[in-house]
One Martini backbone bead per residue (centre of mass of N, CA, C, O) as a GRO file, in nm:
protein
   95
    1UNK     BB    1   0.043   0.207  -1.278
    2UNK     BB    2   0.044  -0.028  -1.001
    3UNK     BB    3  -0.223  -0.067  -0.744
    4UNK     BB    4  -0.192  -0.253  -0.423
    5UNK     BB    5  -0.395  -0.374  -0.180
    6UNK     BB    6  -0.253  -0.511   0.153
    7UNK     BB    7  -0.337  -0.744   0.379
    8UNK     BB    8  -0.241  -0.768   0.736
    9UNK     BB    9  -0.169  -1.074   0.946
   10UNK     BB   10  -0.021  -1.007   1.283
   11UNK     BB   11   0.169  -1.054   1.540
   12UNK     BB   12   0.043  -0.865   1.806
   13UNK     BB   13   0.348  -0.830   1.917
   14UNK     BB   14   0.451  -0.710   1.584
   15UNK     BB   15   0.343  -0.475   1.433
   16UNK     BB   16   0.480  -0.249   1.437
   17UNK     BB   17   0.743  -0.399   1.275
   18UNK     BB   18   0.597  -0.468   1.044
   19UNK     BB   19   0.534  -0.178   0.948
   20UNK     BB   20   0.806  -0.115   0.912
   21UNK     BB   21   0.928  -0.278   0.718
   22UNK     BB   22   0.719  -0.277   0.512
   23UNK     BB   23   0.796   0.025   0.433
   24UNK     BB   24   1.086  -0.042   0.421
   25UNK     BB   25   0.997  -0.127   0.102
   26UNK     BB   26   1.008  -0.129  -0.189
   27UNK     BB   27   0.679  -0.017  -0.311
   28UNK     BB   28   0.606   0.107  -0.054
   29UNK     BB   29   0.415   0.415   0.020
   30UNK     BB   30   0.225   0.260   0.276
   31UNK     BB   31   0.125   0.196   0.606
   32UNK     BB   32  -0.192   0.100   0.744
   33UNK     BB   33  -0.352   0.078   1.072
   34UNK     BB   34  -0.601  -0.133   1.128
   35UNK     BB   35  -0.953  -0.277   1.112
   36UNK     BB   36  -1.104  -0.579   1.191
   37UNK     BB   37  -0.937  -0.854   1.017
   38UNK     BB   38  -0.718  -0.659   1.013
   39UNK     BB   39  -0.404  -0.510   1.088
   40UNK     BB   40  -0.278  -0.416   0.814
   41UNK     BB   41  -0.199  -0.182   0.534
   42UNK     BB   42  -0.089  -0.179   0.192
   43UNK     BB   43   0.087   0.014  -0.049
   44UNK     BB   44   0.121  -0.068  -0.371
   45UNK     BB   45   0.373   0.081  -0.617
   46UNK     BB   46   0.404  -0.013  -0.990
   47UNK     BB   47   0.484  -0.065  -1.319
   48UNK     BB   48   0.448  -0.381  -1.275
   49UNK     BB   49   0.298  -0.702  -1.220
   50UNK     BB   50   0.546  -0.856  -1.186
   51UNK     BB   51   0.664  -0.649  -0.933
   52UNK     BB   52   0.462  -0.770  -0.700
   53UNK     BB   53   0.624  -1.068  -0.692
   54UNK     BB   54   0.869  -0.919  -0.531
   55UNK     BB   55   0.710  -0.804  -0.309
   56UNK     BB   56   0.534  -0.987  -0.176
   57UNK     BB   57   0.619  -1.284  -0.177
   58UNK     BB   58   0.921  -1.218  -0.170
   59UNK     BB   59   0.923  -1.016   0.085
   60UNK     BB   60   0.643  -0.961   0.295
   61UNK     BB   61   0.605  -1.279   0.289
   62UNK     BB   62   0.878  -1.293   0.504
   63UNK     BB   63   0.830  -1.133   0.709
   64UNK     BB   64   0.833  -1.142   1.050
   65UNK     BB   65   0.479  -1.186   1.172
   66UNK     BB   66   0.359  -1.303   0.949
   67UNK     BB   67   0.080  -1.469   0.872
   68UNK     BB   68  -0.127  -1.303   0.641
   69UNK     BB   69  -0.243  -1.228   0.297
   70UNK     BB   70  -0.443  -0.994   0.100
   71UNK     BB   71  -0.442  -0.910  -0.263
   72UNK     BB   72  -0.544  -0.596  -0.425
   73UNK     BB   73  -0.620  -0.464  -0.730
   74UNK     BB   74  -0.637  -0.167  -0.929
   75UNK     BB   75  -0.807  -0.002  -1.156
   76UNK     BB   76  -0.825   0.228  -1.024
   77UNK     BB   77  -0.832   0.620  -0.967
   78UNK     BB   78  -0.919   0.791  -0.693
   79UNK     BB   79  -0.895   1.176  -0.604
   80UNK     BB   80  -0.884   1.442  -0.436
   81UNK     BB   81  -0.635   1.550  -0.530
   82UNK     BB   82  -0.657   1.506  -0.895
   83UNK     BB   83  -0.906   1.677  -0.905
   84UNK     BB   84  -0.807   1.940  -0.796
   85UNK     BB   85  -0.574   1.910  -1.052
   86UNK     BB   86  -0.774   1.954  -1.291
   87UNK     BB   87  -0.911   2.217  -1.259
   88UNK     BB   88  -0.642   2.389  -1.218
   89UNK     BB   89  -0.584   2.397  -1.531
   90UNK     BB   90  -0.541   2.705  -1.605
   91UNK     BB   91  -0.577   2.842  -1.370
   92UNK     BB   92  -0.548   3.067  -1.115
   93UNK     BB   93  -0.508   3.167  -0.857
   94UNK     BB   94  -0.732   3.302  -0.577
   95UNK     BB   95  -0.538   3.437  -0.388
   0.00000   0.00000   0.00000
């Protein structure tokens, strides 16, 4: 699984509909209004490298309102989600 995290800077009054929009793209998982530098933050999950081509300059950055995107991957993922089912396996419930 390969995870970019698309930072989007959007037309100030476009933001809610760009961020509607982002999110009901096939491969983006979440998108959260953030503050800083960009208006939105999308994470993006894809099987191959090839598939962010089609996701992000293919569909994301053709979104009306979007000014400009900045596309960053990860190497790697930590999760206290993933954490906590590491230890619990073969563990019985505790409760």
């Amino acid at each position: 699984m390969v995870t970019a995290i698309v930072f989007v800077k959007a037309d100030v009054a476009r933001i809610h509909e760009v961020a509607e929009t982002i999110a009901a793209v096939d491969g983006v998982s979440e998108v959260y209004s953030i503050t800083g530098d960009h208006d939105l933050m999308a994470m993006v999950r894809v099987r191959r490298n090839e598939d962010l081509n089609d996701i992000i300059p293919g569909r994301i950055n053709k979104i009306p309102g979007i000014v400009g995107t900045e596309t960053h991957i990860a190497f790697r993922t930590y999760s206290q989600h993933d954490l906590e089912q590491a230890f619990a396996l073969g563990l019985p419930d505790a409760d």
